[in-house]
N, C-alpha and C positions, 0 to 999 in steps of 0.2 A: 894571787895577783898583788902586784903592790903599787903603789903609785906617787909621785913624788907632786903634794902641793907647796903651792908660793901664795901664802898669804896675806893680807893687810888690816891691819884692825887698827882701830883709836883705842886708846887705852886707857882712857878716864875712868872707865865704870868695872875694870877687871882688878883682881887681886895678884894680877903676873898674871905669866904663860901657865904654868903645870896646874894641875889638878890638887885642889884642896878642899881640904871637907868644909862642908856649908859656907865655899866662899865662891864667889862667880870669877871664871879662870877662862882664857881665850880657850885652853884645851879641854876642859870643861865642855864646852859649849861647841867646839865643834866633832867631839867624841858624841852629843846628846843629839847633834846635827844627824850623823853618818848614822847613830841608830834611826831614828826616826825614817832614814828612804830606804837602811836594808833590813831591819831588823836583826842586824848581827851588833854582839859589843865588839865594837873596833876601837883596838887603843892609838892613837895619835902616839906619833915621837916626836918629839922637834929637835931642832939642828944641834941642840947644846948651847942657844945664846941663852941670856939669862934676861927673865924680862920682872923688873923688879913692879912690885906695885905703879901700877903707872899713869902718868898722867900726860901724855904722848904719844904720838902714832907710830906702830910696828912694823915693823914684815919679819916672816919667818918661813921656814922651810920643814915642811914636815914629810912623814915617811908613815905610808896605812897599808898596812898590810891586811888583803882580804880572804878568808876562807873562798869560798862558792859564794860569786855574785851572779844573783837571778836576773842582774838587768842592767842596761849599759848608764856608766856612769858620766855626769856631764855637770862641769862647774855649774851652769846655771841653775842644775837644779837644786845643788849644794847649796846655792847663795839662796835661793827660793826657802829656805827651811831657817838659815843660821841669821841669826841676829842683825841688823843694821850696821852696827856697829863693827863688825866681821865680814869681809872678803875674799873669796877666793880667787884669783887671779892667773893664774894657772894650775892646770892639773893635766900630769903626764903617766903614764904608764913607764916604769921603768923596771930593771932587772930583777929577779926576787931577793938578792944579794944586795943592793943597792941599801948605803943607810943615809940617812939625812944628816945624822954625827959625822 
């Protein structure tokens, strides 16, 4: 299954969007989100913008593609786990082909 979120974060306390070693990243933290309610490593994609150290509020469009999900999934409970600072705003089920690039 895959699913296409829209999300909104402040970007004061992030090092950027992508994943970097021992620095706190939006995608970071919503990759540590999505383990924490499946227990799968789910890697986040996002659209291709580029989000530089920041010190401003985002939005972005990501693409998670999930193995076998044991249980129905629901922004709220996304947002229930992920930081303050991070929201999710939509989340849709879309094609398996579907990329957020």
């Amino acid at each position: 299954m895959r699913l296409l979120a829209i999300i909104e974060y402040d970007g004061t306390d992030f090092e950027g969007f992508q994943v970097q070693a021992r620095k706190r990243t939006v995608q970071g933290e919503l990759e540590r989100a999505l383990h924490h309610i499946t227990g799968e490593k789910i890697r986040v994609i996002g659209a291709g913008e580029r989000t530089p150290a920041c010190t401003r509020p985002g939005k972005a469009r990501i693409s998670i593609r999930f193995g076998i999900v044991r249980q129905k999934f629901y922004s709220a409970r996304l947002n229930a786990v992920l930081p303050n600072d991070i929201a999710v705003r939509i989340l849709v089920q879309v094609s398996n082909d579907f990329s957020a690039r």
